[in-house]
N, C-alpha and C positions, 0 to 999 in steps of 0.2 A: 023176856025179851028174846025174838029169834035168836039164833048162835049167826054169827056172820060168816059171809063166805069168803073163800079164798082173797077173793079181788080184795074184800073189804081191812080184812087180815094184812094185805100188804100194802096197802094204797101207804099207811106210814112211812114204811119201806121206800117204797117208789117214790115218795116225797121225798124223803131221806137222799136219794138218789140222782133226783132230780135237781133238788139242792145245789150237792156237792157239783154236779155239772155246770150248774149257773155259777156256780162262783172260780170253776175253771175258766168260764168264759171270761168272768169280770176279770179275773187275772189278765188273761191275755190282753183284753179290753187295756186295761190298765197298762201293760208292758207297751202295746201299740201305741197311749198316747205319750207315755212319757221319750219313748222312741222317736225317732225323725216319722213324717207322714210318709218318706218314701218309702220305710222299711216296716212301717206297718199298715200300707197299703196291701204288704204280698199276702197279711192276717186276710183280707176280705174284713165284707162286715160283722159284727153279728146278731143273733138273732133275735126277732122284736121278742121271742116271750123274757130274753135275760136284758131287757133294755134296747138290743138292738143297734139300730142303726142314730134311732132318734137318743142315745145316750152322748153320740161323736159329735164334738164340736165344727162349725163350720172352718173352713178353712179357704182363704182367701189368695186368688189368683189373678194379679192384671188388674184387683181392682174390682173384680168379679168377686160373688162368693159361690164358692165349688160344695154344691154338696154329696156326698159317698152317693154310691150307685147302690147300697143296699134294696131301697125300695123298689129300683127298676128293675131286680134280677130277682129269679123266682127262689125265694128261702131254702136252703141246705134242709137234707136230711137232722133233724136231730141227733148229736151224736158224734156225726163225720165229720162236722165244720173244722175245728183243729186240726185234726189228722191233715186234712185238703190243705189247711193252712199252712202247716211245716211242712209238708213235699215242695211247695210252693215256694216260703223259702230258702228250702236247701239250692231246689232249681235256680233260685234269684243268686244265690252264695257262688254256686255254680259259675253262672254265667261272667259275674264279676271276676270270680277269680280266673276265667277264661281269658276276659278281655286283658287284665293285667297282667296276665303272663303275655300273649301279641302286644301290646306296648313294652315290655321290657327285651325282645324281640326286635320288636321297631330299634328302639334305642341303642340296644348293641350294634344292631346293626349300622346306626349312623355315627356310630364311636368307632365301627371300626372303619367306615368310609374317611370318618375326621385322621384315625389314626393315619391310614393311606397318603393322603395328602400332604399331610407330617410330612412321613417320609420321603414323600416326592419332593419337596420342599427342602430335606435335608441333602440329599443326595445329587437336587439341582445348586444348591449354595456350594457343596462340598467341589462339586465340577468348576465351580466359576471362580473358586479357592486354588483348585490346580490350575484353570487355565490362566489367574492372573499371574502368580507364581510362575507360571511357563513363560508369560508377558516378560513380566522384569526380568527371569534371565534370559530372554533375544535381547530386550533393553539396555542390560549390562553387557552381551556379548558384542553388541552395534555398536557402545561404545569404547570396547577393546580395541573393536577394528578401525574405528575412529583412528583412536590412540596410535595405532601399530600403523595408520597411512599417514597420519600427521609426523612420529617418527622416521617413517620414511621418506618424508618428503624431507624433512631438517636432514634427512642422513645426504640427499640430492644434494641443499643447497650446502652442507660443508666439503662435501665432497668435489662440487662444481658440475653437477649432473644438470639436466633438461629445469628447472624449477619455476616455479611462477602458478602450479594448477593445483595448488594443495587445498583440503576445503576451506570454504571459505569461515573467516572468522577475523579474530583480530591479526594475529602472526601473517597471515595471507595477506591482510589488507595491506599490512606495512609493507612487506614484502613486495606488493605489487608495485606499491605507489614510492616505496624508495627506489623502485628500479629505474620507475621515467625518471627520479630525479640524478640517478646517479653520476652521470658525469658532471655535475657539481659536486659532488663531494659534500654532501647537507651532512649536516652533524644531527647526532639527535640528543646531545649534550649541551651548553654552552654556558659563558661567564655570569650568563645576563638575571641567574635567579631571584637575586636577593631584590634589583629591582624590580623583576615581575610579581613577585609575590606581594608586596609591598604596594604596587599598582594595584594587583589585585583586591587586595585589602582592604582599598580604598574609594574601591568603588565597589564593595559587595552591597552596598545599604541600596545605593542608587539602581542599581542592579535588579536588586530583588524587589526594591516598589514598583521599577518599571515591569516586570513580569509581575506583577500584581493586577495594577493598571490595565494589562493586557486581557487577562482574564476576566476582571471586573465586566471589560469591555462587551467580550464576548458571553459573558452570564446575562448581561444585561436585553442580549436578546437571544434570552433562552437555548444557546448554543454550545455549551458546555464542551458538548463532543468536535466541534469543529474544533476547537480550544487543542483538544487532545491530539487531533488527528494528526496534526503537520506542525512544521516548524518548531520556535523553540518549547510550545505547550506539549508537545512531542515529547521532547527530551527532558523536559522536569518530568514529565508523568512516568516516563519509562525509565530515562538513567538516573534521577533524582540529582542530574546539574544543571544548574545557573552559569548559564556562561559569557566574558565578557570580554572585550577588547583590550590589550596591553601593548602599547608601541614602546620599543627601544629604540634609540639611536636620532638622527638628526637633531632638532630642535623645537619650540614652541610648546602652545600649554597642553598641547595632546600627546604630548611624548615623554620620554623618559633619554635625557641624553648621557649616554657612554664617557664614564672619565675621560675615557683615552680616545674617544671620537669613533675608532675599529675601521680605519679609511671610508667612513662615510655609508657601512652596510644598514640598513636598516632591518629590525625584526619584528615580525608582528606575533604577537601570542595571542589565542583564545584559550580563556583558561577557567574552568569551574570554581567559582568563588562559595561555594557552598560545602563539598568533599564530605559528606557524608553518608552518601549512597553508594556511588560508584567510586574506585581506589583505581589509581594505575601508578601505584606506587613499587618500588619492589618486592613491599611485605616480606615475607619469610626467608630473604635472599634470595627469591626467584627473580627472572627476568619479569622486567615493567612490562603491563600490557594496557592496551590501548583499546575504549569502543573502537567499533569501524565505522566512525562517523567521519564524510566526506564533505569539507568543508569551500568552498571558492573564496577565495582571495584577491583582491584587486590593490594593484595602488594604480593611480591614474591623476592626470594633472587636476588640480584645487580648481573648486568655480571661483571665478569673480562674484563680483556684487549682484551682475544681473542671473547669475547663477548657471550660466553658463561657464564649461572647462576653460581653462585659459588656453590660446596658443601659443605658440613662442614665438611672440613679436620679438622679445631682444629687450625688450625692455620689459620692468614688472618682476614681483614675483611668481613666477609661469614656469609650471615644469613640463618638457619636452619627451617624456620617455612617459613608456605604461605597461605596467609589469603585471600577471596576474594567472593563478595556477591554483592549487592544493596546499591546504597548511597539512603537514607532515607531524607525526606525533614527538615530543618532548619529553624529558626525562626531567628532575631537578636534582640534582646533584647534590644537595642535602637528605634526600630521602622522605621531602612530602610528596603524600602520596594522590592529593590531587590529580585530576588530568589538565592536560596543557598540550596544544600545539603550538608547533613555530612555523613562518613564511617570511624566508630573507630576500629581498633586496638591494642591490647596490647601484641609485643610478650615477651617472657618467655625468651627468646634466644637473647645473642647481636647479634648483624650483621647488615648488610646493607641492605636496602631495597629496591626495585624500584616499584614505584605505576605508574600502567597507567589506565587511564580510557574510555570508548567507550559507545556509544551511544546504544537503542537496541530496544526500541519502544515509540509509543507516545498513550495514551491512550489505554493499553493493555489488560485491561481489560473489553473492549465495548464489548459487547454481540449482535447476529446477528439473525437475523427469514430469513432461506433460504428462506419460502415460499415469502418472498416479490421481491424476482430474478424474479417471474412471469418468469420463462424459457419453452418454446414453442419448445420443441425437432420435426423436419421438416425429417432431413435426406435427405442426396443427391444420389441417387442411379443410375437416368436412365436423362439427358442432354436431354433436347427437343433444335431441332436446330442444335445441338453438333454430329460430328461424332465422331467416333474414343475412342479407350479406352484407360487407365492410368489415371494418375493424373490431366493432361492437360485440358479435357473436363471436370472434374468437378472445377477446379481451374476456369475455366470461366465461370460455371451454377455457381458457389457460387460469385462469382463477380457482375453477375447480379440480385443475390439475395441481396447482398449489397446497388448496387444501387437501385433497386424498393422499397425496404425498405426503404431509406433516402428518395425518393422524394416523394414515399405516405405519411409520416408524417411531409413532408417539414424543416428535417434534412439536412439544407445546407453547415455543415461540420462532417466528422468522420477521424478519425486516428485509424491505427494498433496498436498491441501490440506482440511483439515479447516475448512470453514467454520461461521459461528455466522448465522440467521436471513437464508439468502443465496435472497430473493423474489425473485432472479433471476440463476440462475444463468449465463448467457451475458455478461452486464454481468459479474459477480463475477468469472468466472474469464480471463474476456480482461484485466480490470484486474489481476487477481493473476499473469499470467503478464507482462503490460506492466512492471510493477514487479519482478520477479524477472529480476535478470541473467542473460545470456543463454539465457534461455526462447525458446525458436520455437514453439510452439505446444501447446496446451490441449487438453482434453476434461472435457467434463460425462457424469455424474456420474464420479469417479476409482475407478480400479482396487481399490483397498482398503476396507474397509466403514466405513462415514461419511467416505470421503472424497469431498468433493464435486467436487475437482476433481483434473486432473493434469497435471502441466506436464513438457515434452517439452525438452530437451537433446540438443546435439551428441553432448556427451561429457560427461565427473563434472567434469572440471575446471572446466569453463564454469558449473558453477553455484556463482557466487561467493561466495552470499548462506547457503549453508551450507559453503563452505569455513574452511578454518583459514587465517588470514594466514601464522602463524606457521612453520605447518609444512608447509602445502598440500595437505592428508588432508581430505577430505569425513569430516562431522561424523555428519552423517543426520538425521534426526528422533526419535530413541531420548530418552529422557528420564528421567530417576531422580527423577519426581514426582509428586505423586497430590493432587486436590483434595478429596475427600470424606475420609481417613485423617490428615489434617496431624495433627501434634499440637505445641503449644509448652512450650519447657522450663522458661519462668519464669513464675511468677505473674504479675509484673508483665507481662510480654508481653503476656500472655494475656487483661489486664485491657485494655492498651491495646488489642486488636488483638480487644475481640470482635465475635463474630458477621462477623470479616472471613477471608479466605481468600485465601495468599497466590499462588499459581499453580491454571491449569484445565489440569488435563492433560487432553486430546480423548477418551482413547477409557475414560476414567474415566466420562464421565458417558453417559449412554441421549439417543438425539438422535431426534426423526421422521425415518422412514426407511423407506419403502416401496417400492410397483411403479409409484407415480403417480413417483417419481425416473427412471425411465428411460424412461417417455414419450415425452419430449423429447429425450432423449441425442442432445448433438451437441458438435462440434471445430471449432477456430476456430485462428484465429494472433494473436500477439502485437502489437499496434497498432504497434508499433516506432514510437512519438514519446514526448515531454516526458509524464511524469506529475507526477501530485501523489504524496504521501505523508504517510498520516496517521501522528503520531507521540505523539500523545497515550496513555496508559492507558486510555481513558475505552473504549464497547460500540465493538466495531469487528466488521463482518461478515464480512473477512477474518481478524481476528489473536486475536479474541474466545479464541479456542480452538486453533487454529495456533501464533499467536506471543504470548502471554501474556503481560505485567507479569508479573513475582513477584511483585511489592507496587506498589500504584497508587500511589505516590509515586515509580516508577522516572521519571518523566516531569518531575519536579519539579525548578528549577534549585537549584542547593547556593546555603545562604545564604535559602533560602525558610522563613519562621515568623520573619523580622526583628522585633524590635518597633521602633517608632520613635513619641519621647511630642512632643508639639506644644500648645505652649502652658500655661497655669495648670489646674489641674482647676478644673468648673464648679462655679457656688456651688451650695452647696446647697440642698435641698425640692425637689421635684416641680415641674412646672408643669402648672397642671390642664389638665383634656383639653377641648380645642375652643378653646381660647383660647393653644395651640402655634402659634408664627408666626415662620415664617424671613425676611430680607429679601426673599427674591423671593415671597413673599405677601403683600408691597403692589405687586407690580409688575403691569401689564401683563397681561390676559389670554392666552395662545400664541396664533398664527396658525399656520395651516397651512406658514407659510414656516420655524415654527421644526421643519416634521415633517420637513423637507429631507434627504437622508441627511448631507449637510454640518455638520446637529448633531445627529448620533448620540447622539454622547457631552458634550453640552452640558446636562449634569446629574450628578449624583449622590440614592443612597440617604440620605435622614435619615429618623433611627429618632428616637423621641419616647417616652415614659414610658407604661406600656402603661395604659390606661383601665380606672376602677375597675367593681364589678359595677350602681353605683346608674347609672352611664352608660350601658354595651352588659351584653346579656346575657351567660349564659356562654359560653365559648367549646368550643361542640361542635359533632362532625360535623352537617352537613346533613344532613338525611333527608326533607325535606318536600318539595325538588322537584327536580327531574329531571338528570341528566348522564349523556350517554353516557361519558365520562371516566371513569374509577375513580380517584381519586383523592383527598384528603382537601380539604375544602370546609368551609370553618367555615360556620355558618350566619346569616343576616342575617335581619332583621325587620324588616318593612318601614315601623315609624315610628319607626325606631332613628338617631340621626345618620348620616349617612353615615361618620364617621369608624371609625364600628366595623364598617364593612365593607371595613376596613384591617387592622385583626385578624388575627391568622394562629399557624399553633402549627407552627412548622418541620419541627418533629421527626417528624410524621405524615406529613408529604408522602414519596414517589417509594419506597415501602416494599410496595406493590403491584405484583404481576405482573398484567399482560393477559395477555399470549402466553406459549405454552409456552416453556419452557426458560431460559427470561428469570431463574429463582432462582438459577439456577451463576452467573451474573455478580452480583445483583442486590447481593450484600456484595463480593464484588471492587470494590470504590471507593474514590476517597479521600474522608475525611470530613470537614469541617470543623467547628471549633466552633460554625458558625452553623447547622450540625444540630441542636444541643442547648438551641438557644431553643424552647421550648414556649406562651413568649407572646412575641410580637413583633408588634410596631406599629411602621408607617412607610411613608413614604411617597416616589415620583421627586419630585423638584424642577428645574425643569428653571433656568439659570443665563439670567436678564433676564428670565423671563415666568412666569405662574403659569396652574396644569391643577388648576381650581376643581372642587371635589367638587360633586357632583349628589343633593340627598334625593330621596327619594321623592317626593314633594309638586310639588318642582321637575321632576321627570321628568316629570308628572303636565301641569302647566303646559305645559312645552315640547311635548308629543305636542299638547295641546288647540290653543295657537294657531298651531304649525306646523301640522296637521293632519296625522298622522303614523297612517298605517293600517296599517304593520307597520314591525318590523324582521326582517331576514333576517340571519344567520349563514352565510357558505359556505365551501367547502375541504374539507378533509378533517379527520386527526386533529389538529390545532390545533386548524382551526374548533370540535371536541367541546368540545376546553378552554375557547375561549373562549364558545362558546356556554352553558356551566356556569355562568357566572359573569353573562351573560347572561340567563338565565331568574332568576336570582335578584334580578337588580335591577329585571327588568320584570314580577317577576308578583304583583304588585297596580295595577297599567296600566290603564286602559281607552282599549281606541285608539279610531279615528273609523273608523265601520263603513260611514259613507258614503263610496262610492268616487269622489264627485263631489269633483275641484279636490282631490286628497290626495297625498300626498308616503309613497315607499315609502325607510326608509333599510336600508344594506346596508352589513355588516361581514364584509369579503373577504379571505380569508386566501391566495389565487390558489394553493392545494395548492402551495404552494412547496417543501416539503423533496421532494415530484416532479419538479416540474420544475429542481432543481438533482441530482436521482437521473438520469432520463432526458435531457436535452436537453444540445448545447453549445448555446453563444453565440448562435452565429448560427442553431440552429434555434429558442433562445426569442427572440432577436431578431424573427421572420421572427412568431412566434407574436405577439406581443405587436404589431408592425405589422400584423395581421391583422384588420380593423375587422369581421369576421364571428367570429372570435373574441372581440375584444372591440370593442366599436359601442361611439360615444359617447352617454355617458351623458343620457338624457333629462330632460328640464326636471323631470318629477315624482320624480324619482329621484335621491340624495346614495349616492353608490358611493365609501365607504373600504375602502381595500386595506392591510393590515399588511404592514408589513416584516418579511423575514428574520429568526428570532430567532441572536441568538450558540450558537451551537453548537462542543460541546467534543467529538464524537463522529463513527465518520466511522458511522452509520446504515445506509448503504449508500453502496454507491460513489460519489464526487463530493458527497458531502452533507456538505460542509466550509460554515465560515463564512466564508473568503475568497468561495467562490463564492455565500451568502446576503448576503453585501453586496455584490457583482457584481450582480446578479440583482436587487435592491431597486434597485441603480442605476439599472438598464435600463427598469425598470418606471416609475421617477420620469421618468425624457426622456422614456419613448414614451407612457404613460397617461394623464400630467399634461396633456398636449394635448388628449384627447380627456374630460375632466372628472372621473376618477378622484384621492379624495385620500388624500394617504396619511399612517397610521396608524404613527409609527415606534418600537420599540420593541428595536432594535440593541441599543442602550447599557444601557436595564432590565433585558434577559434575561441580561448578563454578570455578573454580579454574582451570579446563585443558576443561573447556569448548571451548575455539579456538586452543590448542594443539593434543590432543590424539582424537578428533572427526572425526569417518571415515567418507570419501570421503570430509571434508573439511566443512561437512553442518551443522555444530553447532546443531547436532541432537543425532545421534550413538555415543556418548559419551562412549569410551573404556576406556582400562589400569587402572592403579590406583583406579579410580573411580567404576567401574564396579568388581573391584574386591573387596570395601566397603561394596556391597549390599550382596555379594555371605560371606562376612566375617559376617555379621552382622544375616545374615540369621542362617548360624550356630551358630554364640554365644547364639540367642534366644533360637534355637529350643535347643542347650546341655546343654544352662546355669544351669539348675537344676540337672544335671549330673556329670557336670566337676567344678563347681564352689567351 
């Protein structure tokens, strides 16, 4: 056999060799499948002589089956396949570990962005930690200085210094309001505890269901917040009192009479029959303090059967007198700590009596700095976006001035305000959002149509004042009531209650509302200090149509319509006319020291038997001479006694509108029976002096030997009233035409319900020290100034009676120096303060009253004349 050759010699070898290779590859083979297909994809295939590609299983994608690209790619060297394989995936190992170092990278980097924010986070928290800390001590510093002016002022009034302007609160209120009373000597002690308590006690049940009742009333048409807004739902909601009527003194089933009689004074108490919330007791030995809650008081003669007041025919139980003022705050002398007012009484006159009482502000006397409105007058004139002219296109630019404003200061709730006669919107709705819990800020005119304003909230929960206590659901303003559709179910209702209307729903009635509204469009913020709050029924500018009474007796304390009878009925027969004489018609002429504001109320109404037709003519409107006034005017003749220009017919008065809109309110009132006198005679008397009627004749007299070349009337809408009544006493006059050595007199009404609308304190302070303002009165010249009338309405903002006996005060220290006298007529205007007031607005206070100031005017200026 040949010997074989080399080749042949090694081919075992080479077999050997080639072997060992294929079963390298089956390894990898092997490792690639058991491995993920990603990671032994970087292997490649391998090669068909060790199996190859056709050894790898299919591998399925999407559904698809994916097969290796071995066969599309041109086969590996024998040999090198491995080698290419692991470069391949070290590269893959590579890249990975590439990419995971840039994402850990990434990550720090957005850890350390996250950590940044942290910090800024911390650092802005840490800031708004000092700044509140800064807050509260201005907070406690403000009211150091509180502390250290309130001390100061008590240091004035022990001392006997200027006092009466300390801030307002309770101590102020009392302060103020015991000063009109002071020349009475009012006690704020007295015997009468044990039965007022005892009263009280006894009518807390009846008390608390009737404020039940009332609420019911108003849940019943979804009105919750009106509930809250005024009156006595006012005062459970905020002071947590129930408060109720207590008479001492006289006789009958409404009274409480006195062992010892106490000469026939009578006292009226309103008193908190609940005492759980608010205390005005003296607790810890301190002095009692008192809410500054400003209450009106009347006692006035009893209706008859047909429900009209009695007169004093002479016969009957019929009382002649009518008293009515401010209840004054109470102590009890056992030390409950209850609150309690008193308003005493003592008529001169038997007869019956009827007291009723009504609510009229809370805190009246808070004092306000406009500048803190911070109001930003914008104006809407020209709609970007908007075609079209009218009302329309700016009612939608100021809509979306509403909203850009809420959600640039992340204001996530606001509400309207439907205001009633608001001559100034910027004043209205900074005071309506000052009073509205947590309000931050305002805007004129309000987003919705006739709302005039809108007030601006954090959030829903923060607005308290339409919140539910109960449940803590905002309520809204939705209402289930209509003023013009009422209809009542009973006859008898309907009989008491006519031509009256018990709620104004806002968007019931048609209001002026044009393109002159958005003129002025402008946003303000919340004054954030001490306001007042009117709480009466009576025309308010804010709540007229907002926040409605249901019935203007919501306002009225329970227990109000008491009768209380005092003394013997008088004898009978008339006493004829002109020869009616009380004992202070022998006394004492007045001096100007009794126009003091210190005797306000140092008088009462006496009515007198009304004069036959052979004495004064008949009693009809004036028509013969002039008033700007619209109002009813009986007519006087000028060689008529003067007593029949005491004449009046109740019933005609405040039943006229001036201004639009003024008829939705003008029956919303409450009425008394002293509306239903249609002849009435009577006249102030003031208590130690007498305010002598003036005839004609004697007018006549006093111009010629004073030499008297005019008189002037000035102010505003008073001054009209009083000027009406004015012309009528002086126009059969003849003054002295020569201007040599003549005397001008002047009845000054100082537009006072203005300057208690516009001004605080210290800017009419500032006004009234202003001797170019007002110069001292010259030698030819007698300048009488009226005082503030009692007012039961708030007219416009700040146009309370707390602030018109502020304000008469201010005038008496600063004016009275400079030879101004004054004309007071406080205590007359309370008394027909919701009867004879035109247009209904517890303001324009007519009749009886207005013709005090015009009587009082003459007796000063002739009293050295004709006395």
């Amino acid at each position: 056999m040949p010997p074989r050759g080399l080749g042949a010699r090694c081919r075992p070898y080479l077999a050997a060799v080639l072997g060992l290779v294929c079963l390298i590859q089956a390894i990898f083979i092997a490792e690639r499948l058991y491995l993920s297909d990603d990671l032994a994809a970087a292997f490649g295939a391998a090669s068909p002589g060790c199996g190859g590609s056709e050894a790898r299983p299919a591998r399925i994608v999407d559904g698809a089956t994916a097969v290796g690209n071995a066969t599309a790619s041109p086969s590996p060297r024998p040999g090198v396949t491995g080698v290419n394989e692991l470069d391949t995936l070290n590269n893959e190992l590579q890249s990975r570990n590439s990419e995971i170092e840039a994402l850990k990278r990434s990550r720090n980097n957005e850890l350390d962005i996250l950590n940044s924010e942290i910090d800024a986070l911390k650092r802005d928290a840490t800031e708004k930690q000092e700044a509140h800390a800064e807050a509260v001590k201005e907070y406690a510093a403000s009211i150091d200085t509180l502390n250290s002016e309130l001390e100061s002022s008590n240091s004035n009034l022990e001392g006997g210094g200027t006092a009466g302007w300390r801030p307002a609160g309770s101590d102020g209120w009392r302060e103020q309001w015991a000063h009109a009373y002071s020349s009475l000597g009012v006690r704020s002690t007295g015997p009468d505890d044990g039965l007022v308590l005892s009263g009280a006690d006894s009518l807390r049940d009846e008390t608390l269901a009737g404020l039940a009742s009332m609420e019911r009333r108003y849940e019943e048409a979804d009105a919750l917040p009106d509930f809250r807004a005024r009156g006595l739902g006012w005062v459970e909601d905020r002071l947590g009192m129930v408060l109720a009527v207590v008479v001492v003194g006289g006789s009958g089933k409404d009274a409480a009479p006195r062992p010892d009689g106490d000469g026939g004074r009578v006292s009226v108490y309103v008193v908190d029959v609940v005492g759980n919330r608010t205390r005005c007791g003296p607790g810890d030995g301190g002095p009692a303090t008192h809410p500054p809650l400003t209450m009106w008081v009347r006692a006035s003669p009893a209706a008859d059967a047909s429900g009209a007041a009695s007169g004093p025919s002479g016969s009957g139980e019929a009382s002649a007198e009518m008293f009515a003022g401010t209840a004054l705050p109470h102590e009890f002398g056992n030390g409950d700590p209850r609150c309690a007012w008193r308003y005493d009484f003592e008529p001169r006159t038997a007869g019956a009596y009827s007291v009723h009482v009504k609510l009229l502000t809370y805190n009246g006397f808070a004092d306000f700095d406009p500048e803190r409105c911070n109001a930003n007058v914008q104006g809407l004139r020209r709609v970007p976006g908007v075609d079209g002219d009218g009302i329309e296109p700016l009612e939608e630019a100021n809509r979306r001035r509403v909203a850009e404003l809420a959600i640039r200061n992340n204001w996530t709730h606001t509400r309207g305000v439907s205001g009633f006669k608001m001559y100034s919107p910027n004043d209205a709705c900074c005071e309506a959002c000052t009073r509205a819990r947590g309000c931050r800020a305002w805007t004129t005119p309000g987003s919705r149509h006739y709302d005039n304003c809108q007030l601006f909230f954090d959030r829903v929960e923060d607005d308290l004042d339409f919140a539910d206590g109960r449940t803590g659901h905002y309520l809204g303003r939705g209402r289930s009531y209509t003023f013009t559709k009422q209809t009542f179910g009973y006859v008898e209702r309907r009989r008491r209650l006519q031509e009256r209307r018990l709620a104004v729903a806002p968007d019931d009635i048609k209001k002026p509302w044009g393109p002159d509204m958005f003129k002025n469009a402008a946003h303000g913020t919340s004054r954030s200090e001490s306001t007042a709050y009117f709480l009466g029924c009576g025309w308010s500018s804010l709540m007229s149509f907002e926040s409605p009474c249901h019935d203007p007796s919501d306002d009225m304390v329970h227990g109000s319509g008491a009768r209380v009878d005092v003394g013997s009925p008088p004898p009978p027969g008339p006493v004829p006319p002109g020869e009616e004489k009380s004992e202070e018609a022998e006394r004492r002429p007045c001096t100007l020291e009794d126009e003091r504001v210190s005797n306000s109320f140092a008088g009462r109404w006496v009515q007198y038997p009304f004069p036959d037709d052979e004495t004064c003519s008949a009693l009809v409107q004036d028509r013969k001479t002039k008033a700007d006034f619209r109002d009813f005017r009986a007519e006087y003749l000028d060689d008529e006694p003067p007593l029949c220009w005491h004449r009046d017919d109740i019933s005609r008065h405040a039943n006229t509108c001036v201004e639009p809109g003024c008829q939705w309110v003008l029956n919303h009132r409450w009425k008394s029976s002293l509306r239903k006198q249609e002849r009435w005679y009577g006249r102030w008397e003031q208590y130690g002096c007498n305010v002598m009627d003036v005839s004609t004749a004697d007018l006549q007299k006093c111009v010629d030997e004073r030499r008297i070349s005019k008189i002037e009337v000035r102010g505003a809408s008073i001054a009209e009233i009083l000027d009406g009544y004015m012309i009528q006493r002086t126009h059969g006059i003849k003054f002295v035409k020569d201007k040599n050595n003549t005397l001008t007199a002047i009845l000054d009404t100082l537009s006072l319900p203005h300057l208690l609308w516009h001004n605080s304190v210290a800017k009419q302070r500032s006004l009234f020290e202003d001797s170019s303002q007002f110069p001292p009165v010259p030698p030819t010249v007698e300048h009488y100034w009226v005082s503030g009338f009692y007012l039961t309405s708030e007219r416009e903002p700040h146009t309370y009676v707390d602030r018109s006996l502020q304000f008469s005060r201010l005038a008496e220290d600063i004016l009275g120096e400079r030879g101004y006298r004054p004309i007071n007529v406080l205590g007359p205007t309370a008394a027909f303060a919701y009867d004879t007031d035109g247009q209904a607005d517890g303001l324009h206070i007519s009749g009886p009253p207005a013709k005090v100031a015009v009587q009082k005017f003459f007796h000063h200026l002739c009293r050295d004349v004709l006395a």
